[in-house]
N, C-alpha and C positions, 0 to 999 in steps of 0.2 A: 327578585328586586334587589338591587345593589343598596349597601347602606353606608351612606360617606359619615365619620368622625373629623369635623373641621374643630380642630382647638385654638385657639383664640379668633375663631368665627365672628365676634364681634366686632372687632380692629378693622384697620383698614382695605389690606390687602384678604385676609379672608372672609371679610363680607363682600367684598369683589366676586371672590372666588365661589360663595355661595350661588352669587348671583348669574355668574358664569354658569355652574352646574344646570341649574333649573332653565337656560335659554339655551343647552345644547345638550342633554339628555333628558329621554324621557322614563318614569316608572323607577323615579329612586327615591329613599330616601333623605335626607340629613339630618344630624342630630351636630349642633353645633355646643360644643364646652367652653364656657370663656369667664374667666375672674372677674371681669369688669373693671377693669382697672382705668387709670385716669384715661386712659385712648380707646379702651373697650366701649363701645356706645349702643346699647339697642335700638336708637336712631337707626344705625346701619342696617338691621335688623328689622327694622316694620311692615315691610314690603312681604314678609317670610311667614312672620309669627302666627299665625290664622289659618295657614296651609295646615293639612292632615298628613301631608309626608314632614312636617318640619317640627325640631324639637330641640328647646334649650334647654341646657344644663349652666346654671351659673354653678360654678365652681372651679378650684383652683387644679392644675395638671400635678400639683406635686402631693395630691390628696389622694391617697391610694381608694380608700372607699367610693370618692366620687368617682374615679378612674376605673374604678373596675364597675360600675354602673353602668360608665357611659361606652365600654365597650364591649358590653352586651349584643351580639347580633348583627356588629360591623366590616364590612367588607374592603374596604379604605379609609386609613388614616390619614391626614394630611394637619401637619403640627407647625401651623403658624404662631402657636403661643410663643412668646418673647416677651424680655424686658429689651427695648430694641433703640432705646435712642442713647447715642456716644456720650452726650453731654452728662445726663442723669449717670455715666454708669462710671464717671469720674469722681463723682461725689456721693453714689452710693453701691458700692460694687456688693455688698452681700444679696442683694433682693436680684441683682441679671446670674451670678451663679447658681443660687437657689432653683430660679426658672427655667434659667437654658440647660442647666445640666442637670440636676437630680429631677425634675419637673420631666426631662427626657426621659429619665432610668425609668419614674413611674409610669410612663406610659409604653415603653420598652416591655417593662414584663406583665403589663398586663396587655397588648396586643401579643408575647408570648404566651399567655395561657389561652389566646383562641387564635394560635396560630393556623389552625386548620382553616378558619373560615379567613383568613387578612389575605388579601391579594396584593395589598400596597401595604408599603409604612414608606412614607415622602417627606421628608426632614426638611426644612425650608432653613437654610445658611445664607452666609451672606457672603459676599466679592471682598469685603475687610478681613477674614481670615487670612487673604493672603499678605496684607499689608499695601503697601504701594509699590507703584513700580513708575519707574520717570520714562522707559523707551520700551514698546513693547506691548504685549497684552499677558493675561496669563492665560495657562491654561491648566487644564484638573488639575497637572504634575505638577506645578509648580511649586516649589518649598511655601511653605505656609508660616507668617511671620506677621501675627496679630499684634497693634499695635495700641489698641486701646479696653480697658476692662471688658466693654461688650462684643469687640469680636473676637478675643479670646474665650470667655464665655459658650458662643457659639459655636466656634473651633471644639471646644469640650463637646457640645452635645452631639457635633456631627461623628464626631468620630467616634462617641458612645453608642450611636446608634448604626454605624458600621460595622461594630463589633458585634450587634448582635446579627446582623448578614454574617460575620465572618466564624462565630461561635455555633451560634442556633440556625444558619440558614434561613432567618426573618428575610421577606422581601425588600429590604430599605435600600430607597434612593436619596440621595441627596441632591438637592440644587443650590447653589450658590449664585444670586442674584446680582444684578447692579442697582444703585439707585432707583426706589419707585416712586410714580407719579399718579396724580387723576381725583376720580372726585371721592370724597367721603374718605383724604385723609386729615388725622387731627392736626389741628392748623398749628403743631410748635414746627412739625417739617417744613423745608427750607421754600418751596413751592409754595405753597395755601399758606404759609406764613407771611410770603412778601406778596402775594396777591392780597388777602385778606387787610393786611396794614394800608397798601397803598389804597385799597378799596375806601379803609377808615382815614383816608389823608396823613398814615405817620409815613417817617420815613421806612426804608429795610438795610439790617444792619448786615453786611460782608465782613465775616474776618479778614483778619489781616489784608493783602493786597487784590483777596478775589483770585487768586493764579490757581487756586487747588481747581484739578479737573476729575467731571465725573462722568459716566456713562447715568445716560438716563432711561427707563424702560419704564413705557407707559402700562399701568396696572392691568390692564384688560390683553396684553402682548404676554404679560407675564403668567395672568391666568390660564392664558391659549396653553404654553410650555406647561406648567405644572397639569393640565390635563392629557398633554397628549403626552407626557410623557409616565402618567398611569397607565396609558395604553400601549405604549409601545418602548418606553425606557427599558434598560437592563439592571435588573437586582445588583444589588452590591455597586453599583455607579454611581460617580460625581457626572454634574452637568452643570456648565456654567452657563447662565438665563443671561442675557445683556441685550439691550437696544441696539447698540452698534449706532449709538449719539451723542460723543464725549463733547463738553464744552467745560471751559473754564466756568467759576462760579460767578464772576462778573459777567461774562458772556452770555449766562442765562441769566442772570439780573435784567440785562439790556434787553434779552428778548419780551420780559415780561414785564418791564416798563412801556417798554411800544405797542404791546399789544392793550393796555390799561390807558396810554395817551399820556404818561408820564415820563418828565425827564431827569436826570443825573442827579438832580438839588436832593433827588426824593431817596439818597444813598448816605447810606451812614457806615464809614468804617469803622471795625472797633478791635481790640486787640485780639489775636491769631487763640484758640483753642489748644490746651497743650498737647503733643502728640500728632497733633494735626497731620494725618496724611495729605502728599501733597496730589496724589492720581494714582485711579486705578481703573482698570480698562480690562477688560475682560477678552479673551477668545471664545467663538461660540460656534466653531467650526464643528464639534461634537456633537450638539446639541442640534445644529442644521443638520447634519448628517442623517439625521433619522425623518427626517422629514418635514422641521419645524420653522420657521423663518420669520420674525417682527413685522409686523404689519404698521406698525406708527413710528412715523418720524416724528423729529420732536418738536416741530412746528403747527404739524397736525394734533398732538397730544394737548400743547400745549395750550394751543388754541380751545379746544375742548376744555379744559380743566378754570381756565378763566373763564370760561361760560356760565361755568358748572356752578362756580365758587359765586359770581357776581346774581346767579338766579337762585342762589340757596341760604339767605344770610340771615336766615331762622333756625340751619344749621349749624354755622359756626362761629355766629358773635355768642349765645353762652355759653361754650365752649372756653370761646378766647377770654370769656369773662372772668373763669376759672382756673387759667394758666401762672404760671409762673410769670412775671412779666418783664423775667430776666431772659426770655425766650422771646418774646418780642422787640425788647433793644437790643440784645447783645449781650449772649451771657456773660463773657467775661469781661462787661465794661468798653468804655470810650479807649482808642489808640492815646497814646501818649506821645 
């Protein structure tokens, strides 16, 4: 029986990915580790907890005791833990280095003391490592030129956990993602954020002029990737994840006003974010190579995720009741 180690299992994209697991393998277990922190929800988690293959560990990745508990008997790690939003890690950069990097080391050497039984270790990065790019897509090679405290951060853990492929011969992959979407994210992301407001009649705030563009990749496309490629990825490999769905941030504003029955009045500009990349676009010509390809455009995704959001708001109005509510307007204020 295989035994997956999902760390921050409770978050967005890896309670997805839990959920992924259990509706496409059978006779495994899970054991998911997650802090709880403000985005960690056991919401995400209810569907789970009750099962006899499933097992939570609250506690933190950079706790070696906890860490060498939870990888006890494990076959697959897969380490969605992050401090992962840009805004937060402008104004608080010790708590995303803490997590993304030393949070890696310790689960580095403790998935090194049962190297024998780990068949994966999958470092979950991000498409901001590389910084932006204005013409073009990147691809693995590409110079790497992080532009704000958390994907520098990230950049640190990936390549800490490279080294131990390139030192110890650990099986680590990396992925570096674009943009995710879908249901049962915490509604400060830019999605469930402006669905959720215009659902409550506020407006949604765009920095600056909306021009920054992003690739979108719906959450359930993303978890296809991170499993198939435990299965058939190559140790010591980058793979860039993307949708292959760039749109400007006003672009997907307007998709997501039309699909709500709202118009333009319901748009608030407010001053640009500093650092603000202005696009980044992914190559995934690697990553298809092996056999993997997007299933959701972002029409289709999107449609789904406003469904999702407008039949679940037991989910995340005390959520948003709990928020900063400088993520709801505009954290950094009205345009001038």
């Amino acid at each position: 029986m295989r035994q997956y180690l999902i760390t921050g299992g409770a978050g967005f994209i890896g309670s997805n990915f839990v959920r992924y697991l259990y509706n496409n393998e059978q006779n495994i277990r899970v054991r998911v580790l997650d802090k709880l922190t403000y985005s960690g929800n056991m919401d995400n988690l209810a569907d789970f907890v009750n099962r006899d293959d499933f097992e939570f560990i609250h506690g933190d990745i950079c706790d070696d005791e906890v860490v060498k508990k939870a990888m006890v008997g494990v076959n697959v790690v897969v380490n969605f833990a992050a401090e992962v939003a840009v805004d937060r890690s402008i104004k608080e950069h010790q708590s995303f280095l803490k997590t993304d990097v030393l949070g890696v080391h310790v689960l580095l050497e403790n998935a090194l003391a049962h190297k024998e039984s780990i068949e994966r270790f999958i470092q979950i990065s991000t498409d901001e490592v590389y910084g932006h790019i204005l013409e073009g897509s990147f691809t693995e090679t590409s110079e790497l030129k992080p532009r704000n405290p958390y994907s520098a951060s990230k950049l640190g853990g990936e390549r800490l956990a490279y080294s131990y492929y390139a030192t110890y011969d650990m099986p680590v992959i990396v992925t570096r993602a674009s943009n995710n979407y879908g249901p049962w994210a915490y509604p400060e992301k830019v999605i469930p954020l402006f669905i959720t407001n215009l659902v409550e009649g506020h407006q949604v705030p765009i920095y600056g002029e909306g021009n920054q563009v992003r690739d979108w990749l719906y959450v359930d496309d993303h978890c296809s990737a991170i499993y198939h490629l435990i299965h058939n990825g190559k140790n010591g490999e980058v793979y860039n994840v993307g949708g292959d769905q760039e749109c400007t941030n006003l672009e997907l504003t307007k998709k997501i006003l039309e699909l709500l029955g709202k118009d333009e009045s319901s748009i608030k500009f407010v001053a640009d974010r500093p650092g603000h990349d202005l696009r980044y676009s992914l190559d995934i010509s690697k990553l298809e190579a092996t056999g993997w390809k997007p299933e959701y455009d972002l029409e289709t995704g999107l449609k789904k995720t406003v469904d999702w959001y407008i039949s679940h708001p037991e989910y995340w109005k005390k959520l948003k009741d709990n928020m900063d509510k400088r993520y709801i307007e505009g954290f950094w204020g009205n345009k001038k």
